[in-house]
N, C-alpha and C positions, 0 to 999 in steps of 0.2 A: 399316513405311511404306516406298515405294520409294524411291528417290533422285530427288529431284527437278531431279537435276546435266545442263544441257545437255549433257555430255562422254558418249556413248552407251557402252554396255557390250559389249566384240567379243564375238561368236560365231561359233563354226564347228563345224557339223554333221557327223559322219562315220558314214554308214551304208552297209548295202549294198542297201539296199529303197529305190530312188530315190522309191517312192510315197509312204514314210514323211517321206524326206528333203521333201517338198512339202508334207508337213502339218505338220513341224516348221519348215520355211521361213516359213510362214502365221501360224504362232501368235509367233514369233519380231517380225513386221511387226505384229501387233498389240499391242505390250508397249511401251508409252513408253519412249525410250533404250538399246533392245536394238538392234544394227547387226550383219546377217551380212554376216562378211568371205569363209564359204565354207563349199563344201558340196560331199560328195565322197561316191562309194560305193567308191573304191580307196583303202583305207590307205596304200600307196605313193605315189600323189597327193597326201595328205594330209600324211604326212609331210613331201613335199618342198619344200608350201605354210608349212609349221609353218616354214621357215629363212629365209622371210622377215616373217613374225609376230615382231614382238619379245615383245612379251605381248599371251598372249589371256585376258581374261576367264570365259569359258564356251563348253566343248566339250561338246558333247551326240553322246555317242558306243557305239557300239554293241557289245554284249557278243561277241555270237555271228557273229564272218566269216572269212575264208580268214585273217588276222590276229588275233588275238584281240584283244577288247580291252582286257583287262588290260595285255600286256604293250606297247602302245600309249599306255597310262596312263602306265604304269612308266617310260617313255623321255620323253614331254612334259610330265610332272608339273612338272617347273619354269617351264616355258611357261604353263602354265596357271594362272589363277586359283580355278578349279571345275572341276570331273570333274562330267557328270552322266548316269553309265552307262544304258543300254539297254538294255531285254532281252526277249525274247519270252516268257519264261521267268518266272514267279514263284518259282522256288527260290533265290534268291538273296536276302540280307538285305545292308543297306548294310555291314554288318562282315565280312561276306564279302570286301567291296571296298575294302583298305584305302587303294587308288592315289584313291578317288572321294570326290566329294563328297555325291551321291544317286543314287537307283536310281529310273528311272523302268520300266514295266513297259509294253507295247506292250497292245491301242492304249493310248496317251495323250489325254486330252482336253484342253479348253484350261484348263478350269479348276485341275486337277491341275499343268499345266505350268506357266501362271504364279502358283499357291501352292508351287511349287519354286523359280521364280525371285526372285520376291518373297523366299523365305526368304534362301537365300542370300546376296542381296542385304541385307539386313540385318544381314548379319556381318560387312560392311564396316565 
């Protein structure tokens, strides 16, 4: 069941497909108590937005860019509450990912996205 907690769940997106980044921005506004604090196609950007984040919730973030995103993981993993890797790619299995929380696989639909969130969520 979601949390029915006024207190909203931060997100922040990092990809390098701004179109994608607009369809995870979308589905994000549809999810009671999900709040995006930000949304980047530069990992350097991102990073830099990460030091004034005390904690974030869920980053939905993307496998394959000029950064990788493991090693993106690997550095904000305490920052984070959820990892929820991105990939173009079906070769990849969540245990591949040991930095992540889920693997979602491009495209994403809404339903798939918030049955990820939801789960998650749940583990609270």
């Amino acid at each position: 069941m979601m949390n029915t907690s006024t207190v909203p769940y931060s997100c922040v997106i990092l990809d390098d497909e701004a179109i994608f980044i607009k369809i995870i921005e979308r589905y994000i506004s549809n999810i009671e108590n999900l709040e995006l604090k930000g949304s980047f196609t530069s990992p350097v950007d991102a990073m830099a937005a990460f030091k004034s984040y005390p904690q974030v919730d869920f980053l939905f973030l993307d496998i394959e860019m000029d950064v990788s995103g493991f090693d993106i993981a690997r550095m904000l993993r305490n920052n984070v509450k959820f990892i929820v890797f991105i990939s173009s790619h079906s070769v990849y299995t969540i245990s591949d990912l040991k930095n992540g929380d889920e693997l979602l696989v491009k495209p994403v639909d809404f339903r798939t996205f918030h049955d990820v969130v939801k789960n998650l969520i749940s583990k609270i």
